[in-house]
N, C-alpha and C positions, 0 to 999 in steps of 0.2 A: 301361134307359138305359145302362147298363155293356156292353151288348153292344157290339162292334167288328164294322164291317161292311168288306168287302173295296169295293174301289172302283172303277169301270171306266178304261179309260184315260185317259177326261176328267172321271174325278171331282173329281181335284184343284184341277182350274178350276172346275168346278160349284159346288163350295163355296162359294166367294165369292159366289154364286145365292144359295145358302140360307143364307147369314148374313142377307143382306137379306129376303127373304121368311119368314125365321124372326122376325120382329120384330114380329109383330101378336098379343097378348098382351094382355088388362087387369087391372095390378095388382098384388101379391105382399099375402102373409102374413105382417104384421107386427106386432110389438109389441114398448115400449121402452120400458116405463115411461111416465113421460107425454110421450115426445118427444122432451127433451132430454138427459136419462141416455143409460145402455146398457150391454150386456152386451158383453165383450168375451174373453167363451169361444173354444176353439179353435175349436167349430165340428166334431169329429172324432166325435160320437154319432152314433148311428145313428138310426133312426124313420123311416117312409115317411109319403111324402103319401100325403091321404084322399083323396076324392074334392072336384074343384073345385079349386084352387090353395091348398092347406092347406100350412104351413110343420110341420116335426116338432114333437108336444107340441103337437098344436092344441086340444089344452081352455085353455092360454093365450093362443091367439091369436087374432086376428079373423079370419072368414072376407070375402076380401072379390072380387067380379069375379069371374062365371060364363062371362065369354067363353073359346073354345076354343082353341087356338092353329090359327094357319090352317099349320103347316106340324110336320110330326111331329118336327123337325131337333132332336135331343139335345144339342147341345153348348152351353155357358154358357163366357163368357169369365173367365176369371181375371187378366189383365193383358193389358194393350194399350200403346201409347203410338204417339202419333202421327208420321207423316216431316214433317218440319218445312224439310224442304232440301235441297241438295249438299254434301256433306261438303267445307270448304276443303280444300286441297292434296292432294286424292287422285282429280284427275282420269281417271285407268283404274282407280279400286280397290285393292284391296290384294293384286295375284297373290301366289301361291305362299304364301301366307298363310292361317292358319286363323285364325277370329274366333269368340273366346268373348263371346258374349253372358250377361250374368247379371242375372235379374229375379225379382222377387218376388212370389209369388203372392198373392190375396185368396183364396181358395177352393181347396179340392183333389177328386180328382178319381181315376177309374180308370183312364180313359186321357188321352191327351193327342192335340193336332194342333197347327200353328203356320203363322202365317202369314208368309211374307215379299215382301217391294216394291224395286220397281225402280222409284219413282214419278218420282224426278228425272234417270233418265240415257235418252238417248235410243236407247242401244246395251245389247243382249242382255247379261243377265247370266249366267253360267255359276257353277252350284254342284255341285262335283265331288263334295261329300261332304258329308254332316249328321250331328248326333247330339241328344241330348238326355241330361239327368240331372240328377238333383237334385243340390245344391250344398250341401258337404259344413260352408261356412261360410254359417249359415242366419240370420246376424244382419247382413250386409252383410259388403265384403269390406276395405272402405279410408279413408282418411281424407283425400282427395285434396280440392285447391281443387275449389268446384264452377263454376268462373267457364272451367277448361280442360278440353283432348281428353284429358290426359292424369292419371293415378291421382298417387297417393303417391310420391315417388322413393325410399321406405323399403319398398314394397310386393314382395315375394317372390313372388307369385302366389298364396297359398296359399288367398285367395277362389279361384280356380281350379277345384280339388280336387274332385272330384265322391265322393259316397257308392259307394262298393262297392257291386257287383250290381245300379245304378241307369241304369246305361248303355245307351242303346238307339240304332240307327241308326235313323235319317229317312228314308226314301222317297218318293216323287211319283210316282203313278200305277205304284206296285213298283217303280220305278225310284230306283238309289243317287242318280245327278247329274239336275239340271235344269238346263232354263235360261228364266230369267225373261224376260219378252219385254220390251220396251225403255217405260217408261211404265205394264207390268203388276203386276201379283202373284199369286203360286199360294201353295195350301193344302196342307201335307202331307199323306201318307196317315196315319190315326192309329194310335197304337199304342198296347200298355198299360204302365201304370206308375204307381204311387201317389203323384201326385200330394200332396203336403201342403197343405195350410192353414198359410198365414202361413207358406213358406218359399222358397229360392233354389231357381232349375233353371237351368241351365248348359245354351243353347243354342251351337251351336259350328257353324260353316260354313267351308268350304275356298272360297277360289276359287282355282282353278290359273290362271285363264289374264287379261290384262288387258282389262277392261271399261270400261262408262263411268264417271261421276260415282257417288256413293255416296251411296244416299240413307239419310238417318240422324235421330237425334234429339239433341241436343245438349248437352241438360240433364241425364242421366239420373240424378246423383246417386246413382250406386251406379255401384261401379269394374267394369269390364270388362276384356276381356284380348286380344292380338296375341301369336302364335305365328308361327315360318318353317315352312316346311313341313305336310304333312296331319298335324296332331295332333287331329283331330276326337274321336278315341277316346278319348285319353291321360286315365287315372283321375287320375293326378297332374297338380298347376301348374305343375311345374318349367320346363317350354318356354314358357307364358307369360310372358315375360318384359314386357313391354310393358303396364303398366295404363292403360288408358283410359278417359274420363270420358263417352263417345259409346254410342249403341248403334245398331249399323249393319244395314239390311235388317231386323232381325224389327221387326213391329209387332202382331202378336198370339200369344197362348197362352190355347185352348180348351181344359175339360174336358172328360170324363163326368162326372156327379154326380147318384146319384138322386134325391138329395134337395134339390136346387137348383130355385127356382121362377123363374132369373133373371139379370139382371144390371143395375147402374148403370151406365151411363158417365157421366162428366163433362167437359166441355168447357168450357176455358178459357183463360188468359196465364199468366204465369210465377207466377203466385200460385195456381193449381191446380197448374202445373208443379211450385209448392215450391220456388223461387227465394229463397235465405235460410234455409231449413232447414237442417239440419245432414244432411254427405252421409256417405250408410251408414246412416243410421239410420231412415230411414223413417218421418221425421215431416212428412209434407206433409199437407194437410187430407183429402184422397180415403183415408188412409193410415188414419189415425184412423175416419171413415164405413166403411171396410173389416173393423176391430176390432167395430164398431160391428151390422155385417149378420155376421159372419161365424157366428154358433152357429144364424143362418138358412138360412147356404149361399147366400148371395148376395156373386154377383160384384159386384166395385168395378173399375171400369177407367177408367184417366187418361188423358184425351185433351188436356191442357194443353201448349202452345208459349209458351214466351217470348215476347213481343214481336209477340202474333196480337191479330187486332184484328177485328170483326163483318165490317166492308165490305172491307177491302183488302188483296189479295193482298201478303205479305211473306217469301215463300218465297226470294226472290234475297237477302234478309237472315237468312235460317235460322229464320225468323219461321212459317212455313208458309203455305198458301194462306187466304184470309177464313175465317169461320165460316162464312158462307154458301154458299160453294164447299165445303167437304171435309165438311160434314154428315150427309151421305149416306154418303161413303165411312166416315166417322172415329166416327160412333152410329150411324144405321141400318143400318148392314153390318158391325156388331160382334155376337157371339153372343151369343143369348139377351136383347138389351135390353129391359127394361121400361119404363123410365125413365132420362131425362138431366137431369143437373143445367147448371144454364148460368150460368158467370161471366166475361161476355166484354163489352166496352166502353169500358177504362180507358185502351189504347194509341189507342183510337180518338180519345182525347178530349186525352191527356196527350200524344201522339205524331205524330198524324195531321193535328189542328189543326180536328176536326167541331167546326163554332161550333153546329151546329142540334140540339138533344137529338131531336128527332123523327125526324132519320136514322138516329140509333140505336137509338131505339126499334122504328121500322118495321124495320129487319134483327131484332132481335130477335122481330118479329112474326111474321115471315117463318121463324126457327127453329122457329116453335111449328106453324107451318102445317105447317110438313112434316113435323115430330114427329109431328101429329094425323092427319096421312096417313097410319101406318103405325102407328097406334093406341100411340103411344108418349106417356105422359104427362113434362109437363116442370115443374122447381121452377126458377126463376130467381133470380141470385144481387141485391141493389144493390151497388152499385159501390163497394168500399172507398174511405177517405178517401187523401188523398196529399198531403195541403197540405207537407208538410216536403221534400219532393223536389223535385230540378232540371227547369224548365219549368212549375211550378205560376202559376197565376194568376188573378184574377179572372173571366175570361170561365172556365178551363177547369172552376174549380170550382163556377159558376152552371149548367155544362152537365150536371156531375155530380151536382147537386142536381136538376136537374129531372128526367132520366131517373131517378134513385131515386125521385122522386115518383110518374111515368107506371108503375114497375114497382111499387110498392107498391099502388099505388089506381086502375092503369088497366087490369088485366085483361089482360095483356102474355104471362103466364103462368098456367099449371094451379095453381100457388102458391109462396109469394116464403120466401127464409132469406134473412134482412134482416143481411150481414156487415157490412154500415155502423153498423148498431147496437151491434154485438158488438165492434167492432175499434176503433172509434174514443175519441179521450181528451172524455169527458166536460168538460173545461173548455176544449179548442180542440179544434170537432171537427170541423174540415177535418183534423187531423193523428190520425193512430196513437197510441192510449196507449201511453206510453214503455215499457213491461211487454212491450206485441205489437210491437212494432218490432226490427227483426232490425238496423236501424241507418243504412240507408237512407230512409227515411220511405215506401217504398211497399211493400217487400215483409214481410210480417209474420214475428217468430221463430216458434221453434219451439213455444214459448206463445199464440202467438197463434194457427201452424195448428192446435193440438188445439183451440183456444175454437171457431176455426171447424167443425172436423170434429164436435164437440158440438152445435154449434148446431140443425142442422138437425132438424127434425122427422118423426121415422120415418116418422111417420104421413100426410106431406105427400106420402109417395115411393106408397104405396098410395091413398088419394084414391078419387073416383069411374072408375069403367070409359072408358077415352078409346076411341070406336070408331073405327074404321080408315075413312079415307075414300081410296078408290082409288080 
């Protein structure tokens, strides 16, 4: 699995092929205690799989699902996040500008590849220069509002900083520059580099020349960084001057890892996003379930937008497109999935003004279908309560009671982490126990994402064998 293979000239577009067809797989090797514990080891032992999908140390584990993968493709995602929009005020990009990207792995790895999008601009993007490396501050880099584009006004760069002799150039089909076609995305060629477990890598992109819209993510809750000129290279922060609360063009970072049976993604609104979390610090619920797989070697990848909703495209609001729309591209064409978690419904209801639970539910139905087409099993979230937030109401919280009931007891999903249980105050329980309440009454603190990232049931994510229907 550690091997690096060279790529032909259109390997690096083939890729995005075999993330998708890499996705027919039933099941991983787990064990958690009874479910709701867990182990939140580095994850950095060594042990090979046996034979059949066996996790390291499988005299403690369950063996479970004999299906074969239908595509040999090595790579497992380690962080993802999804394009959620056009970046405001940066209608040609950012010429003459290098852009450090800094994200945090679930999983580590011998090599690496990444992915980046051009999904919202309808003109070519031009990437003169790339790098990669790990990020020398491995605990987050800033303390910035997470509500703006922009970091700390105290912040020096110094998340920036990449580890000595960790620095590598990016190339696309052995070539330094690319350019993104207008609406696409290309896959780097891979290269090697020791990826960590539970730490920063510091992607970095030049664009020399002006392009369209920038498409990005908005939430990221870990600062990033704007440089003048090609500092793709530079081991120091100093020319970062500019911290930023965005993350622009990458949307994914693939390992090697032989010891990886996998990966989660999760799909959801600003409450998977981790909207209310404390930023830098990497307490969003996916963040926690990552701690949680990680001495498995299983990827955790966040596929949550603010303000995304089942039915309705909200991408001219930074919102991204439905759940139903970008499914495909955002879990089945993410490496290595086994399984998706799904907590998506709340803007539909709180936002959108769906008076009929059954329209939510049938989209949600619709997610499982196409899950079960590419032999992906899925856990579905209920819909946290919201009763203390602005627009709550009678109808909207009869809507949200019904569809938790149709997902509880109606077979909606492969099987349910019931967050409405977990999250809500026991003596008013349209409302957030005061404990989980970050202060808004809909998005939960940082107590609340760990209840949730706890919550779910390892053993719900392994389940019976889902087979691929194509």
């Amino acid at each position: 699995m550690a091997r690096l293979r060279a790529w032909a000239p259109l390997g690096a577009l083939m890729g995005v092929v075999a993330l998708v067809c890499g996705a027919v797989i039933g099941g991983f090797a787990l064990l958690d205690g009874a479910g709701t514990g867990g182990g939140t080891g580095t994850g950095r032992g060594g042990g090979g799989k046996g034979d059949g999908w066996w996790a390291p140390g499988a005299q403690d584990r369950i063996r479970i699902g004999d299906a074969e993968p239908v595509s040999s493709d090595p790579w497992t995602g380690t962080w993802a996040t999804a394009p959620a929009g056009a970046e405001p005020g940066a209608p040609t990009g950012h010429p003459g500008r290098s852009i450090r990207n800094v994200v945090h792995t679930s999983i580590g790895g011998t090599g690496v590849r990444v992915t980046l999008s051009n999904l919202y601009s309808p003109t070519a993007l031009l990437i003169g220069h790339a790098s990669i490396a790990i990020g020398k501050d491995g605990a987050g880099a800033g303390n910035s509002d997470s509500g703006s584009g922009s970091g700390s006004s105290g912040d020096s760069g110094s998340g920036a900083e990449a580890v000595a002799g960790t620095m590598r150039k990016l190339t696309f089909a052995r070539q330094s520059s690319v350019t993104v076609p207008p609406r696409g995305q290309i896959v780097s060629d891979p290269v090697e580099l020791p990826v960590p477990y539970d730490g920063d890598l510091l992607i970095t992109l030049y664009t020399p020349a002006p392009g369209g819209p920038v498409t990005y993510h908005p939430l990221a809750l870990q600062t990033s960084y704007l440089a003048h000129g090609d500092r793709t290279e530079d081991l120091e922060g100093a020319a970062y001057t500019e911290p930023t609360g965005f993350w622009r063009y990458l949307t994914a970072v693939d390992v090697l890892n032989r010891d990886s049976p996998g990966a989660v993604v999760v799909l959801g609104d600003s409450i998977t996003d981790g909207d209310g979390s404390r930023h830098g610090a990497n307490h969003r619920w996916p963040d926690t379930l990552a701690a949680r797989l990680r001495d498995q070697h299983i990827g955790v990848l966040n596929e949550g937008i603010r303000g995304n909703r089942v039915l309705a495209d909200q991408s001219r609001r930074g919102c991204g497109e439905s759940g139903l729309s970008r499914f495909r591209r955002d879990v089945l064409g993410r490496a290595g999935v086994k399984a998706v978690v799904i907590d998506l419904g709340v803007n539909d209801i709180l936002r959108g003004g769906v008076a009929d639970p059954a329209a939510v539910t049938a989209g949600l139905r619709e997610l499982t279908r196409q899950a079960h087409a590419h032999g992906v099993r899925v856990i579905g979230a209920t819909l946290a309560p919201f009763g203390a937030y602005g627009g709550y109401g009678d109808v909207a919280e009869s809507v949200r009671e019904r569809v938790n009931e149709e997902i509880r007891y109606g077979g909606v999903f492969d099987a349910v982490v019931d967050f409405d249980r977990v999250l809500r105050d026991p003596y008013a329980p349209d409302r957030l126990r005061p404990m989980y309440d970050s202060g808004d009454g809909l998005h939960p603190s940082d107590a609340g994402y760990e209840a949730m990232g706890r919550s779910l049931d390892l053993a719900a994510l392994e389940g019976g064998r889902v087979r691929a229907r194509l």
